[in-house]
Each structure stands twice: as structure tokens, then as C-alpha cells.
C-alpha positions, 0 to 999 in steps of 0.5 A: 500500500502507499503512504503519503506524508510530509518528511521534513518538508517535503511531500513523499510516497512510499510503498509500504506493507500494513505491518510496517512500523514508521521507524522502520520505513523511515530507516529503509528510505534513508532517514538514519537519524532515527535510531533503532533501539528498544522496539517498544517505545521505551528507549526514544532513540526513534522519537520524530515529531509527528503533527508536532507531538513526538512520538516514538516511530518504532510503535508507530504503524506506517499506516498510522501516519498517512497525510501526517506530517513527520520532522526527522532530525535530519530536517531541524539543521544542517552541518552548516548551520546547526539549530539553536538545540543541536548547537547547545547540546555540542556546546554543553557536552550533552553529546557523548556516544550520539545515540541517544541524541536524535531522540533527544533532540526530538523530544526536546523540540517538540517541547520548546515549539510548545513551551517557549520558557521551559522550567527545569522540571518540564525539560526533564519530564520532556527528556523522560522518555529518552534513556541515555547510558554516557551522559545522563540527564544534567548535561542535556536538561542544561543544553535545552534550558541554554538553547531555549534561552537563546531562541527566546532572546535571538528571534531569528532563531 
């Protein structure tokens, strides 16, 4: 069957079948920002953001995602010029092993496109989802404030 959606901003079409999971079908067309982990939308290392929510892709059936619009982290910056998130978690040392950081990437954008003066507390129920095993949880909770605080004062951001 085929799916219809919006990847990081551009119309797409893929062939796929009814048990297809959105991970799985973003990997196989190339979107390997979205890690594969736990396979029970526990780890969040697959979070994408689906019509503005994150969501865990590994759970998420192809099919559910029909007409939706999907936000990879391969679509919020490039090597050349990095959004304000990615820039604060290189900037903190959020980022060890790198595994983790898509999703947290993803997590944390979804929150900061909602919440644009987050609490410490609301970054970290955020980032709840996301397990990480070299940084922990300080490092990337202080990225997300920075990265807030810097959206909020550089509008161009």
C-alpha cells in the first residue's frame, strides 16, 4: 500500500506493507537519524515529531501516519548551520556516544515549539522518555534550558 506524508518538508510516497512500523520505513528510505533501539517505545532513540507531538516511530504503524506530517532530525539543521538545540547540546557536552541524541533532540523540540520558557522540571519530564547510558540527564536538561534561552532572546532563531 502507499503512504503519503510530509518528511521534513517535503511531500513523499512510499510503498509500504500494513505491518510496517514508521521507524522502520523511515530507516529503509534513508532517514538514519532515527535510531533503532528498544522496539517498544521505551528507549526514544526513534522519537520524530509527528503533527508536532513526538512520538516514538518504532510503535508507530506506517499506516498510522498517512497525510501526517513527520520532522526527522535530519530536517531541524544542517552541518552548516546547526539549530539553536543541536548547537547547545555540542556546546554543553550533552553529546557523548550520539545515540541517544536524535531522540533527544526530538523530544526536546517538540517541547520548546510548545513551551517557549521551559522550567527545569518540564525539560526533564520532556527528556523522560529518552534513556541515555554516557551522559545522563544534567548535561542535556542544561543544553535545552541554554538553547531555549537563546531562541527566546535571538528571534531569528
Amino acid at each position: 500500500m502507499k503512504l503519503n506524508l510530509t518528511v521534513n518538508g517535503e511531500k513523499k510516497s512510499f510503498e509500504i506493507s500494513i505491518n510496517d512500523t514508521l521507524m522502520g520505513v523511515l530507516r529503509r528510505e534513508g532517514y538514519h537519524g532515527v535510531k533503532h533501539g528498544c522496539e517498544t517505545g521505551e528507549c526514544g532513540t526513534c522519537a520524530v515529531i509527528m503533527n508536532g507531538k513526538a512520538v516514538a516511530s518504532c510503535i508507530t504503524l506506517a499506516a498510522q501516519a498517512e497525510g501526517a506530517r513527520i520532522l526527522t532530525v535530519e530536517g531541524i539543521g544542517t552541518p552548516e548551520n546547526l539549530h539553536p538545540l543541536q548547537e547547545a547540546f555540542l556546546e554543553t557536552g550533552a553529546v557523548q556516544c550520539g545515540y541517544c541524541t536524535p531522540g533527544m533532540l526530538m523530544a526536546s523540540k517538540a517541547l520548546l515549539d510548545e513551551v517557549k520558557n521551559p522550567t527545569e522540571e518540564e525539560v526533564k519530564f520532556a527528556l523522560d522518555g529518552n534513556l541515555c547510558r554516557c551522559t545522563g540527564y544534567v548535561k542535556p536538561v542544561e543544553a535545552v534550558l541554554l538553547a531555549a534561552e537563546r531562541m527566546r532572546t535571538s528571534p531569528l532563531r
